[in-house]
N, CA, C and O of each residue as an XYZ file, in Angstrom:
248
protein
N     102.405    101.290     98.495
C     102.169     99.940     98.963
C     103.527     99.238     99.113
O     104.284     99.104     98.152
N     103.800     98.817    100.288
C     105.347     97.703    100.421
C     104.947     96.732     99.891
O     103.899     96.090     99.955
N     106.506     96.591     98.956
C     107.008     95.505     98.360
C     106.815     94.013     99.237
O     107.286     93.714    100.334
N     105.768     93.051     98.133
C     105.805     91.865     98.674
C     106.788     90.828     97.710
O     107.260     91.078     96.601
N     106.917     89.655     98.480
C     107.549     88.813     97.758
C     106.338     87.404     97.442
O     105.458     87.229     98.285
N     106.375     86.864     96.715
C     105.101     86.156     95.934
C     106.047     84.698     95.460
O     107.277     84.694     95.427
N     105.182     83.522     95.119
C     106.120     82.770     94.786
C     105.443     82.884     93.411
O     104.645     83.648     92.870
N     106.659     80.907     92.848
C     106.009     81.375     91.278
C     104.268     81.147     91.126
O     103.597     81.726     90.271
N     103.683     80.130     92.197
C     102.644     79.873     91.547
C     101.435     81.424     91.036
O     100.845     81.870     90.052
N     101.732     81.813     92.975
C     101.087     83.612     92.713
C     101.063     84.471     91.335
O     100.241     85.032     90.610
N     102.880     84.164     91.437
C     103.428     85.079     90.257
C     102.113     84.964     88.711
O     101.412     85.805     88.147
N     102.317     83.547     88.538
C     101.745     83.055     87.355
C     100.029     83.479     87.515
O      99.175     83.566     86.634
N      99.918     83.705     89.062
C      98.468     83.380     89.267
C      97.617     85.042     88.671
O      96.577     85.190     88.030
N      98.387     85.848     89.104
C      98.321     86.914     88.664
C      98.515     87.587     87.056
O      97.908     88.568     86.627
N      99.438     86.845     86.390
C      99.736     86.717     85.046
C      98.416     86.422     84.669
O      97.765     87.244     84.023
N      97.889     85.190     85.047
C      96.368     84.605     84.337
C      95.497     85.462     84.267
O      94.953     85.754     83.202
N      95.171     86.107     85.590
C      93.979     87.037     85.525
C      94.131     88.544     85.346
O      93.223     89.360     85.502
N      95.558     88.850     84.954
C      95.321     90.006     83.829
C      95.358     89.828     82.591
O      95.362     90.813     81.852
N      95.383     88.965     82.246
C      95.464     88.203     80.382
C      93.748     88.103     80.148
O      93.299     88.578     79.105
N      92.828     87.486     81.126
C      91.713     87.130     81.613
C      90.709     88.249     80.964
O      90.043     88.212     79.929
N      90.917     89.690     82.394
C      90.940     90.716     82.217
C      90.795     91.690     81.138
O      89.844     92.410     80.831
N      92.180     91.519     80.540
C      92.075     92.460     79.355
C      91.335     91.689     77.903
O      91.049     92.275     76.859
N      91.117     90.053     78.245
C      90.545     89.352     76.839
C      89.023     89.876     77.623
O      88.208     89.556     76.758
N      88.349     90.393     78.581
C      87.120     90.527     78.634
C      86.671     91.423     78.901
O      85.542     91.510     79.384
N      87.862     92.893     78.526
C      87.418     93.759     78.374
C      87.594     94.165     76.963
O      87.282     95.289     76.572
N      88.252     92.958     75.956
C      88.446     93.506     74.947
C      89.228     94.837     74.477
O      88.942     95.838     73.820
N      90.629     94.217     75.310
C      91.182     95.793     74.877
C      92.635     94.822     74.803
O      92.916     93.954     75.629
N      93.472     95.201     73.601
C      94.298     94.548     72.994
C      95.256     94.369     73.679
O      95.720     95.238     74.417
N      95.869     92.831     73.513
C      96.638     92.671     74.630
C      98.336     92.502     73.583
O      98.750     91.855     72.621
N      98.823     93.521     74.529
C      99.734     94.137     74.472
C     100.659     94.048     75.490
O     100.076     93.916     76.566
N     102.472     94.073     75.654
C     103.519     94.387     76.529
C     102.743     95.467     77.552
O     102.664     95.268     78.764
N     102.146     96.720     76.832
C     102.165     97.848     77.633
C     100.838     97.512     78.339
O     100.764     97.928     79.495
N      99.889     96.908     77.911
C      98.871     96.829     78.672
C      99.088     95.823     79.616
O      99.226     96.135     80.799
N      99.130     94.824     79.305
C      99.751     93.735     80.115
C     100.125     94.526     81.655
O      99.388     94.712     82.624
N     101.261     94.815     81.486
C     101.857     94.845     82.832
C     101.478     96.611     83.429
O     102.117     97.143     84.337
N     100.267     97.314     82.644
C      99.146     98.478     83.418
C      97.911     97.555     84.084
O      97.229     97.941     85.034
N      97.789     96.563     83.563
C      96.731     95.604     84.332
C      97.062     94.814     85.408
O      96.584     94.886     86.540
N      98.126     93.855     84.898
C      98.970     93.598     85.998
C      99.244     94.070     87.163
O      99.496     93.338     88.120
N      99.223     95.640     87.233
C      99.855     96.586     88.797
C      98.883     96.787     88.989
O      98.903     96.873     90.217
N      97.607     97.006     88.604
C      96.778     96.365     88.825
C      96.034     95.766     90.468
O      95.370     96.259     91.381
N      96.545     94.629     90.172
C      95.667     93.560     90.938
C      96.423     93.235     92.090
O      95.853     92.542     92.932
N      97.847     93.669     92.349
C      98.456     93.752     93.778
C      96.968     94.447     94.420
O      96.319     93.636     95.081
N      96.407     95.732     94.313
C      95.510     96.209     95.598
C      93.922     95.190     95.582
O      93.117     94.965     96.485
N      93.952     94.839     94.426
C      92.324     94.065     93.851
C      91.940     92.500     94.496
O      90.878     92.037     94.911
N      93.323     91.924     94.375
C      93.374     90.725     95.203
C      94.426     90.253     95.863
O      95.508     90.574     95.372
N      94.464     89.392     97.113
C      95.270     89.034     98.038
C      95.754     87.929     97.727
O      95.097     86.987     97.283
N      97.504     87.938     98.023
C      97.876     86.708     97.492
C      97.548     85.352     98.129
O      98.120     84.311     97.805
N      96.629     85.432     99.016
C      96.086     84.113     99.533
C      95.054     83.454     98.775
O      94.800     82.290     99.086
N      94.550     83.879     98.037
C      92.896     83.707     97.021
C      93.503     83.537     95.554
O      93.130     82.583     94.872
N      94.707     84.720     94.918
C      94.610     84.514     93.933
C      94.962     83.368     92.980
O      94.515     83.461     91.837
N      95.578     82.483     93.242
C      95.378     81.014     92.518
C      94.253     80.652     92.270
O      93.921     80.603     91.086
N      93.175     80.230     93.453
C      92.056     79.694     92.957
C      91.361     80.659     92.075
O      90.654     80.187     91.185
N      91.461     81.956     92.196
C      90.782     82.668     91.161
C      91.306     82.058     89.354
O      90.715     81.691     88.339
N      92.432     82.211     89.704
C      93.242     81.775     88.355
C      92.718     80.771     87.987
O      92.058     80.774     86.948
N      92.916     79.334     88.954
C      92.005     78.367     87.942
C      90.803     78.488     87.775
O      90.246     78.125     86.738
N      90.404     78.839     88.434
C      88.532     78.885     88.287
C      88.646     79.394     86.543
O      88.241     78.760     85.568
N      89.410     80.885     86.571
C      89.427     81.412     84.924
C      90.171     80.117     84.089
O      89.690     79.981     82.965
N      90.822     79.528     84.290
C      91.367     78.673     83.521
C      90.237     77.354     83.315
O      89.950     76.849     82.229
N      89.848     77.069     84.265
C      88.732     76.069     84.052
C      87.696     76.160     82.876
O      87.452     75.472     81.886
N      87.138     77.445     83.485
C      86.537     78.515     82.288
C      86.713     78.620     80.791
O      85.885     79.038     79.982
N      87.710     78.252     80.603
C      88.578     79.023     79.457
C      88.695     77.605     78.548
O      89.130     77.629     77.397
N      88.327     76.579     79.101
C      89.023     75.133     78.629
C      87.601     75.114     77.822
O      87.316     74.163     77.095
């Protein structure tokens, strides 16, 4: 897959919903898992959507 460039909000947006992710699959969140979930979601979601996904989980979460 070519390298995209993302800004920070993406960046972060993607951070959220593998933290999300691994708290609802219940599997310990960890450096190493973290960023195996993380690579992740480049093919799972498009960086045009993934913010609102993020807050929606953050909304959620409050």
């Amino acid at each position: 897959m070519p390298r995209e460039l993302y800004n920070w909000d993406q960046g972060r947006a993607y951070a959220v919903i593998a933290l999300h992710n691994l708290k609802e699959k219940n599997i310990e969140i960890n450096l190493k898992n973290f960023v195996a979930e993380l690579d992740t979601l480049q093919a799972l979601y498009g960086k045009e959507g993934v913010i609102g996904l993020a807050n929606r989980y953050l909304k959620k979460s409050i």
